[in-house]
C-alpha positions, 0 to 999 in steps of 0.5 A, a space after each residue: 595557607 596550607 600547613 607544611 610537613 613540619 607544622 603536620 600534626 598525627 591526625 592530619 597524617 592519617 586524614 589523607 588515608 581516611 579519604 578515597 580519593 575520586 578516580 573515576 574519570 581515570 578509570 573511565 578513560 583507561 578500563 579495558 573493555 572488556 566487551 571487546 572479543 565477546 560479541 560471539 557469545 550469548 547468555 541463556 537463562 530459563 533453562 531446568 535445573 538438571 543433576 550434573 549427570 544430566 547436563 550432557 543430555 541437556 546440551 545436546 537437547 538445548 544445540 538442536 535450538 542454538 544450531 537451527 539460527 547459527 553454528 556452535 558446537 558442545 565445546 562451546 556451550 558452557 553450563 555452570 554446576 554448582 556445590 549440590 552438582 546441580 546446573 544453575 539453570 543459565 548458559 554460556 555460548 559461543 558462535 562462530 561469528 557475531 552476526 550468527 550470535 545477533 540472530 539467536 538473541 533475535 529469534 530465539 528470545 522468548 522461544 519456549 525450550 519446552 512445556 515448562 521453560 521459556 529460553 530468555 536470549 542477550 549478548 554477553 556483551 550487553 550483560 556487561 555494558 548494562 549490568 555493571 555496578 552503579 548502572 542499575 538501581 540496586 532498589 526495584 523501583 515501580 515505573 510510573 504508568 503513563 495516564 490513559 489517552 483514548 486513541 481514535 479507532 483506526 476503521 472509524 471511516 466505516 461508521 459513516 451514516 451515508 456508507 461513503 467512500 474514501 479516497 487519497 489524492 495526490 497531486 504537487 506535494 499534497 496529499 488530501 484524503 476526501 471523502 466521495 459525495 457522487 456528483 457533489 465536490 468531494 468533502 476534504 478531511 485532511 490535506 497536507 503539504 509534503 506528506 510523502 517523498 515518493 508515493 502513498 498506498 494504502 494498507 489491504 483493508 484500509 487500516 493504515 495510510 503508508 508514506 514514503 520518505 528517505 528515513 523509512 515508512 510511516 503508517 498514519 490512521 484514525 479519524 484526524 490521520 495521526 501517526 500510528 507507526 514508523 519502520 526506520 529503512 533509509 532510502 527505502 523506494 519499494 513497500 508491500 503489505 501482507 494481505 492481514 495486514 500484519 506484516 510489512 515488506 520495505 526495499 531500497 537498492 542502496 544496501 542499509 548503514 546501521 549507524 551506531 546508537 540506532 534503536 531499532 535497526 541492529 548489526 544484523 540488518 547492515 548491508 540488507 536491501 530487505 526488512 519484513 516487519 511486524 506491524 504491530 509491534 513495529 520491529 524488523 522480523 528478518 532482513 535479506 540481501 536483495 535478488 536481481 532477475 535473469 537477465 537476457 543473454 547479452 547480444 555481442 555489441 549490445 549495452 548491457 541489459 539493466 537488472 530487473 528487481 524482483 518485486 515483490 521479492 515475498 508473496 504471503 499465503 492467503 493466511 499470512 503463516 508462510 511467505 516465500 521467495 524464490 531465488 530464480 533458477 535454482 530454490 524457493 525458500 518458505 518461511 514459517 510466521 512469525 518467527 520467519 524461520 526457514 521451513 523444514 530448516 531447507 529451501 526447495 530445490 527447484 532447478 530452473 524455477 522461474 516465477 511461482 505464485 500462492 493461492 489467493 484464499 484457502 483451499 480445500 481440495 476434494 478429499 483433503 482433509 488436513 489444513 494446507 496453503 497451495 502454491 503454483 511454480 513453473 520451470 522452463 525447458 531444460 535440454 531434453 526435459 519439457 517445461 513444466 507447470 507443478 502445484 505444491 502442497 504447504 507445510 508438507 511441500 509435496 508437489 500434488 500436481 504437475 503438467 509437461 509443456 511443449 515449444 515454451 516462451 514465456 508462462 504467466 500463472 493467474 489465480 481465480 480470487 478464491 483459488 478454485 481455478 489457477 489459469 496457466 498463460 502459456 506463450 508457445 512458438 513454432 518448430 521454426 521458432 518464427 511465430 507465436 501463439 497462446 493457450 490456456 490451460 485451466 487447473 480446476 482446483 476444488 476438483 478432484 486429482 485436480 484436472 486440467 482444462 485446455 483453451 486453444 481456440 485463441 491464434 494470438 498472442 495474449 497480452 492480458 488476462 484477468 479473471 472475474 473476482 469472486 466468478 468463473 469467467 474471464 477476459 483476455 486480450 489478444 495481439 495482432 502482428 503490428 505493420 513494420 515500421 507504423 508508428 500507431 498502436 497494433 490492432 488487439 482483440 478481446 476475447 469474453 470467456 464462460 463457463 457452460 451451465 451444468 447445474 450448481 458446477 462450472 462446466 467447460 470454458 467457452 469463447 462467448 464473443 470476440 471484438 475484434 479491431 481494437 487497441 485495448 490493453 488494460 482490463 478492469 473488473 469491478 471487485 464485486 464482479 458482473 463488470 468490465 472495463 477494457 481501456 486503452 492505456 498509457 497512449 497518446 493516440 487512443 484512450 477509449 474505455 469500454 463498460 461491459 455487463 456480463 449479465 446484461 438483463 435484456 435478451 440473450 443472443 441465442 449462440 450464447 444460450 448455453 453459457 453462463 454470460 449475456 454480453 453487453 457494451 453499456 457505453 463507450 468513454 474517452 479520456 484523453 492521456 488516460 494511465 490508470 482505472 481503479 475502481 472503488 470497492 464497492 464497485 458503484 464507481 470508477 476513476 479514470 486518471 492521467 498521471 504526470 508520472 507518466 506524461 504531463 498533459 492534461 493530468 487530472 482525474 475523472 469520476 464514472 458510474 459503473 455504467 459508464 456515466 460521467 459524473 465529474 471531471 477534475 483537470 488537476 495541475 501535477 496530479 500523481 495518484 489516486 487511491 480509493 480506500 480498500 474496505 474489510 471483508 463483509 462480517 456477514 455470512 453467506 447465508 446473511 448475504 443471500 437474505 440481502 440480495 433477495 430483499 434488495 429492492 426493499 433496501 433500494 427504495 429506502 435508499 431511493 428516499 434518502 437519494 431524493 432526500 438529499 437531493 431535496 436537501 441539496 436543491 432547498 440549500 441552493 434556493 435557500 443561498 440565492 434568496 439570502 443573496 438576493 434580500 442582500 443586494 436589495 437591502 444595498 440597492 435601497 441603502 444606495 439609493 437613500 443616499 443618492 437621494 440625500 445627495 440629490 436633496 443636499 447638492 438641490 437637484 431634481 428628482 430625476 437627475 440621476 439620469 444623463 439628459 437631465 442631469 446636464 441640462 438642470 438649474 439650481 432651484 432656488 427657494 423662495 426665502 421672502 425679502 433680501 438685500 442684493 449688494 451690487 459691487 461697482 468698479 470705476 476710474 477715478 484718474 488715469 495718468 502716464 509718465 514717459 521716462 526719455 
């Protein structure tokens, strides 16, 4: 019972004022916050420690830093000074607003200041939330380290013994990874259902496997393919690697929700379309607002045009130091990795600027000394100023070369793989505007004022080009005017291009042959070079695939003496609804596939020597894709690889012997099956016929009844057993009387 007022003695009126009593909950629900209204402001430590007759320089030092991310002024930088009139070495700061105060702790933490001092950036708002008294131990306490797992190496696929190739397939809601056995079925590694919502693509040198699902991208690798990394972009639809694999690109057309409690994404993405991902560390770099391309002037009572995505929205140097966008018409923004921030602090300004492109691989032209990346941009005809063609020179952005165009419909810029030529595809029309036509104009980079070489010997239009990786020669393919209203394809023709011999350089382009009357479209060199393939595509009507050898060993056509090519067709293949050509990076072979995404009759996928022998047709329910796996760069050196090519047929018979090894192999496992097949069905044929002969012995049958004739017409033997008795039953009336009932 509790004591009343009266019965209270002195120690229990002052035990109530000993004890505190607990309003926690009171305070948790009532406290004013006080993050609120402080989210513009960031806190900077790692700054020196300067007398107070220093600080305003160290301001204004320290702005150049704040206002290369954001706008702040001296006013709002707030660096305390102590009793010795000495700063503390932190500082306050105030941006105009949040979003500019989320980018400077993004990039700007970590950055050294100078030599000495490396800037440490949070949200004053975070110091609050996270440094309050009772949320962080006030005793240090060592984190525990996780014990060693050893993780699988993520190129162990290149270590296999028969130096096999990898593939992905993707077909219903499977996606397997098998490995390339030649004319045997392929080995299976994994399979597994819904791996991916949309598509899968491998990473530029084969180190990662991307997925695609509506939460972002996931990055799968080693030898059993287990997850590696995870980039959070919702409704993601677009990805691209970086050539070094070291950054990833992601795209969705629904702008990002960051919602609340999201560890990766923050403030700054809500409302992108756009993130650039480091990879390694799996964090988001910068994230962008989406461009759409320039759409055609709208016809009065014509639908609106749908907009086009420009993709990719980045193009990354050959060494992944720069990349690039290009907002069309107006500038072409670079940014410096990996701290994606503008270079020069200034987008170029290009006015008209329609499509631009980088050099493949580092350049080094002659009498350049210093380190550039080059780039390639055209703009069109505006009033009286001619189109034209500029090369540019980065990190200095000179233009180092430009070249006038006349009559301009449409340009394609092709980089050769090496980046010694740059071919400018340049769709021009007549005066009248009724007729079209295309030249070429060649930029020999490594030359030097880098000249330019014209090809106009074509009357067409060309409608694809592709160069020889790692060559000099080239293909185009050239359209004819299509009759009006024919319902079949236009006739195309193909033109095969090299250089003259001059020595150890490239002499001017000439046409080496053009096969007329075709209904090609595609063009398909293998990634080492020498061969073709010139399909057709994406047709219901056509689908030839011809092998070309452009260094064909027999003899030479003598109109073709003087270049550098010896054309011939090796052979000519069908595939019925073919959509895709991907050859392998070896380029020992290719696949031919039919894809549902683009129709859904007979989909499948075929496998071809480079020569143009089938080796395997695979009729494919629902079959979607097929992705050989890219290999690195050789560690070879040229010199090495000289030594190679030159004792190649030493190599080639130790290989023969393994080929016919495994042949031998192969044969003695098929001999070796039909023996063990065949001692089972004897083992069961003897087996069988005991126990018909036990039945034939226990039923007392002859020896041949199994047989029908005899088996019908056989009488039980009977054995002869010595004396019996024989009882005979005999059945007999003994009186028989009728009754009638009137």
């Amino acid at each position: 019972m509790a004591p009343s007022f009266d019965t209270l003695s002195e120690q229990d009126l002052h035990e109530e004022e000993e004890e505190e009593i607990d309003f926690s909950d009171l305070k948790e629900q009532y406290e004013v916050k006080v993050e609120e209204g402080l989210d513009t402001f960031i806190v900077i430590d790692g700054l020196p420690v300067v007398p107070e007759d220093s600080r305003q320089k160290l301001v204004k030092f320290l702005l150049r830093k704040l206002n290369s991310v954001g706008s702040t002024s001296e006013d709002a930088v707030f660096m305390p000074v102590n009793d010795k009139k000495m700063t503390e070495g932190f500082a306050f700061v105030e941006y105009e607003t949040p979003e500019m105060a989320v980018a400077a702790v993004k990039q700007l933490h970590g950055v050294p200041l100078d030599k000495k001092h490396i800037m440490a950036v949070n949200k004053l708002m975070d110091i609050e939330r996270y440094g309050r008294e009772g949320r962080v131990d006030e005793e240090y306490k060592a984190p525990v380290p996780e014990p060693f797992k050893e993780k699988e190496h993520l190129r162990s696929w290149m270590g296999d013994a028969s130096a096999r190739d990898q593939f992905a397939l993707y077909r219903n809601d499977k996606v397997g990874v098998f490995w390339n056995n030649k004319t045997n079925p392929p080995e299976n590694i994994v399979d597994r259902a819904h791996w991916t919502q949309l598509f899968v693509q491998w990473s530029p040198k084969g180190t990662f496997l991307a997925s695609v699902h509506p939460q972002g991208v996931q990055l799968w690798g080693g030898e059993s393919f287990s997850k590696q990394k995870q980039f959070p972009h919702p409704f993601v639809q677009l990805i691209e690697f970086s050539p070094l694999e070291g950054y990833l690109t992601t795209w969705s057309a629904r702008p990002i929700q960051v919602e609340e409690g999201q560890p990766i994404l923050s403030y700054e993405e809500d409302g992108k379309n756009i993130i650039v991902w480091d990879i390694e560390t799996g964090k988001p770099l910068r994230s962008f607002v989406s461009h759409d391309l320039a759409a055609p002037a709208e016809i009065e009572g014509d639908v609106a045009p749908k907009k086009k995505v420009q993709w990719p929205a980045f193009k990354w140097s050959a060494d992944e130091k720069y990349v690039a966008r290009m907002l069309q018409g107006q500038s072409l923004s670079i940014y410096e990795l990996p701290n994606m921030n503008l270079l020069g602090r200034t987008s170029v300004k290009i006015e008209g600027a329609m499509d631009f492109e980088w050099s493949p691989a580092t350049v080094t032209r002659e009498g350049i000394k210093q380190y550039e990346q080059l780039l390639c941009f055209w703009t069109p005809e505006i009033g009286s100023n001619p189109a034209r063609v500029g090369m540019m020179s980065i990190p200095s952005k000179e233009v180092v070369r430009t070249r006038n165009l006349f009559n301009v419909s449409d340009v394609k810029l092709h980089w050769q793989s090496q980046g010694a030529y740059v071919c400018v595809k340049v769709d021009r029309h007549s005066k009248s505007k009724k007729s079209m036509a295309t030249n070429l104009e060649i930029f020999r980079v490594r030359e030097k004022g880098v000249p330019v070489e014209v090809v106009d010997s074509l009357k067409d239009t060309v409608i694809n080009f592709a160069w020889e990786p790692n060559g000099s020669r080239f293909v185009v393919i050239a359209n004819g005017e299509a009759p009006t209203g024919a319902a079949v394809l236009p006739k195309t023709s193909v033109s095969f291009f090299a250089p003259e011999k001059k020595g150890y350089t490239a002499g001017n382009f000439k046409l080496v042959r053009t096969i007329e009357k075709k209904t090609s479209n595609g063009i398909y060199w293998s990634p080492k070079g020498r061969f073709v393939i010139v399909a057709t595509v994406h047709s219901q009507t056509n689908f030839d695939m011809d092998f070309w050898d452009m260094d064909f060993e027999g003899e030479k056509i003598e109109a073709e003496k003087d270049l550098a090519a010896n054309l011939q067709l090796m052979k000519t293949v069908e595939h019925y609804g073919v959509t895709d050509v991907d050859w392998d990076s070896t380029g020992r072979y290719v696949v031919s596939s039919a894809s549902v995404w683009t129709h859904s009759m007979e989909n499948g996928w075929n496998m071809h020597t480079f020569s143009g022998t089938t080796l395997s047709e695979n009729p494919t329910e629902k079959f979607k894709q097929f992705l050989w796996r890219p290999r690195p760069a050789t560690l070879l050196s040229k010199e090495e690889q000289k030594q190679v090519r030159k004792n190649l047929r030493e190599y080639s018979k130790e290989f023969d012997e393994e080929d016919k090894y495994a042949v031998d192999i192969a044969n003695t496992a098929v001999v070796e099956t039909r023996k063990r097949v065949l001692s089972e069905w004897l083992a069961w044929f003897r087996r069988e016929k005991e126990l018909l002969a036990e039945e034939k012995e226990a039923f007392s049958l002859p020896e041949d009844a199994d047989t029908p004739t005899a088996a019908r017409d056989a009488r039980p033997v009977v054995e002869d057993q010595g004396d019996s008795v024989v009882e005979e039953i005999v059945e007999e009336i003994v009186e028989e009387t009728e009754e009638v009932i009137g």
